[in-house]
N, C-alpha and C positions, 0 to 999 in steps of 0.2 A: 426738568421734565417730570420728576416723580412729585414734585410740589404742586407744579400745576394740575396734575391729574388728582393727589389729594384733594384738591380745592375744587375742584369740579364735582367730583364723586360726593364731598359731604356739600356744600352747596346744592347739589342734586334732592338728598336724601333729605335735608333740613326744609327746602323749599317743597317738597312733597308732601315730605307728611302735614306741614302745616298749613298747607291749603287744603289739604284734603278734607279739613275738618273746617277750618275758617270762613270765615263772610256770611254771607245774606243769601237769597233763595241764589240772585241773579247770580252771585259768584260761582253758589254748588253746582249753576248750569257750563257756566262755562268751563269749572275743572271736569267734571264730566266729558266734557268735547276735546280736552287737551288734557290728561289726567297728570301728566306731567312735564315737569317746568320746560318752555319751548327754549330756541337757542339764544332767542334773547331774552327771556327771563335770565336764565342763567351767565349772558356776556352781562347781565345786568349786576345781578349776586356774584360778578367777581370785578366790579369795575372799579374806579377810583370813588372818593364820598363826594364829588361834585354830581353824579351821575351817568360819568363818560365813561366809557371802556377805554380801561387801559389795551395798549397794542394788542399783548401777549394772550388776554382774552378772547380776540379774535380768533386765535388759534388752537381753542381746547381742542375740538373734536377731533382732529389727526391723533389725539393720545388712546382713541376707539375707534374700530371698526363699526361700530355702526349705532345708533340713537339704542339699539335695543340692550347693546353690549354695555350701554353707559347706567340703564336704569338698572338691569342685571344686578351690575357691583354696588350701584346704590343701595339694591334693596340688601343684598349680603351684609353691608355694610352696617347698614337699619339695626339689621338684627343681630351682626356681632357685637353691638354697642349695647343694645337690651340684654345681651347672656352676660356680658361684662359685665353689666349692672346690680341682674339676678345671682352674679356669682359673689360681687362684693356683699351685698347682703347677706347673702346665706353664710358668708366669711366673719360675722360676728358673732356667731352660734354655732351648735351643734347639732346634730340629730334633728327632732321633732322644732325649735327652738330652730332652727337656721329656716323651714317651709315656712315659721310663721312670720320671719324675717321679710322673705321675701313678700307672701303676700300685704303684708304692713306695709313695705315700699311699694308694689305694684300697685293697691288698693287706695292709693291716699290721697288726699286732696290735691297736691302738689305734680303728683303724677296725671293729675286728670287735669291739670290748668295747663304740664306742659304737653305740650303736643308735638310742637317742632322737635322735641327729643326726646319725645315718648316711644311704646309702643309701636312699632309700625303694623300690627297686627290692628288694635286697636285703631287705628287713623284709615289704612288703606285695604280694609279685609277684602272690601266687597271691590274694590276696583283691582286689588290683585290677582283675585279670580277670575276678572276679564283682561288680564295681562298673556301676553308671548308665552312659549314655553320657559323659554329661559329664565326669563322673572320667576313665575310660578314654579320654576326648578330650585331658583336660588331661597325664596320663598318655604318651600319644602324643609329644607335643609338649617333653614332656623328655627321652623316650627316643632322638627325633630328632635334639636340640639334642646328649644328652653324645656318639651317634654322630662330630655335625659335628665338637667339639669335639676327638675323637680323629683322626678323617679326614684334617684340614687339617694333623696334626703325622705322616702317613703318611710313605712315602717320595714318591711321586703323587699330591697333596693339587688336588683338584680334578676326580676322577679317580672314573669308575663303580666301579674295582677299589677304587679307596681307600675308599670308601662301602662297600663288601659288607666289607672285612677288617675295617673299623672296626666293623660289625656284629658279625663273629665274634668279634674283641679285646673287647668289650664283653662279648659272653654270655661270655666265658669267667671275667673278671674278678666278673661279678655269680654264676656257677657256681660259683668259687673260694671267695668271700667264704661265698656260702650257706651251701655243704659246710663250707666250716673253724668257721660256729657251731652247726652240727648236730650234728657228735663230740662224742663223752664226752672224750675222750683229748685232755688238751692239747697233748701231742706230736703228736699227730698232724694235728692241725688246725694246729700251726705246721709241719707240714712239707709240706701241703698249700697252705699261704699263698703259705711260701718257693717249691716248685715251680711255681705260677702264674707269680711273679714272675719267674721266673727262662726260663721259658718266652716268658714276651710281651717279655722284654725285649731276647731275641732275635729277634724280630714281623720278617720281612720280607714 
């Protein structure tokens, strides 16, 4: 039981974000119409590699009460996987040296090509704001956690001010990331990366 609901919840969450950014006009039309993965997308992302669903596939959705309950912990999930991330980095440095850590990782080529386990900020900003409460509850709650996460590694960590920069140092890093998968121009999207970094890494 807790297997299969693992595998739903991150097959959820992987199949979301990576559509949300993936394909050609027609695609962006239709993840718009269905922002996330329908119930057979998903019998599909848990099926055998012939293409068939396996039995026990059929049976995800009895492990939630209801399609909204499922995107919910996906997105929870989204973003306890991204603090995870932000905290390993920050885990190789100290102080000023652990922000710039992170934004190095959050900033980097590598981050902006993966999508499916990127960002969920970055991938699904504008469609989680047209989401349920509940999304946009569990949404909140990660947007608040990577805030702290940057805050405590401030100069004044503890600190109203350090709380509003870390605000700003966030939107800027989730602005950066955007813009540089928007461009056509690979040049210019890496010079757009580089410029962030190079901006917060000076952050006082």
């Amino acid at each position: 039981m807790g297997r299969m609901r693992s595998g739903v919840l991150q097959e959820t969450t992987h199949e979301k974000v990576e559509r949300g950014n993936g394909g050609d006009a027609t695609e962006h039309r239709e993840d718009r119409r269905n922002s996330f993965p329908s119930e057979r997308d998903l019998r599909n992302g848990l099926g055998r590699s012939d293409g068939k669903c396996r039995p026990d596939a059929r049976r995800f959705y009895r492990h939630f009460d209801s399609k909204d309950q499922l995107v919910s912990e996906a997105s929870a999930g989204a973003f306890a996987a991204k603090i995870g991330e932000m905290q390993a980095s920050a885990s190789t440095a100290r102080g000023r040296k652990a922000l710039e850590a992170i934004v190095n990782d959050y900033l980097s080529p590598e981050h902006r090509k993966d999508r499916a386990h990127g960002c969920p900020l970055a991938a699904l900003g504008s469609e989680l704001a047209r989401s349920d409460k509940s999304t946009r509850s569990a949404a909140t709650k990660g947007i608040l956690k990577m805030i702290a996460e940057v805050a405590e590694r401030m100069n004044d960590p503890g600190t109203e001010r350090a709380k509003k920069s870390a605000s700003v140092f966030l939107a800027t890093m989730l602005g950066a990331l955007t813009i540089s998968r928007i461009v056509a121009d690979p040049k210019v999207s890496n010079e757009i990366l580089a410029a962030a970094r190079a901006k917060l890494s000076s952050w006082e």
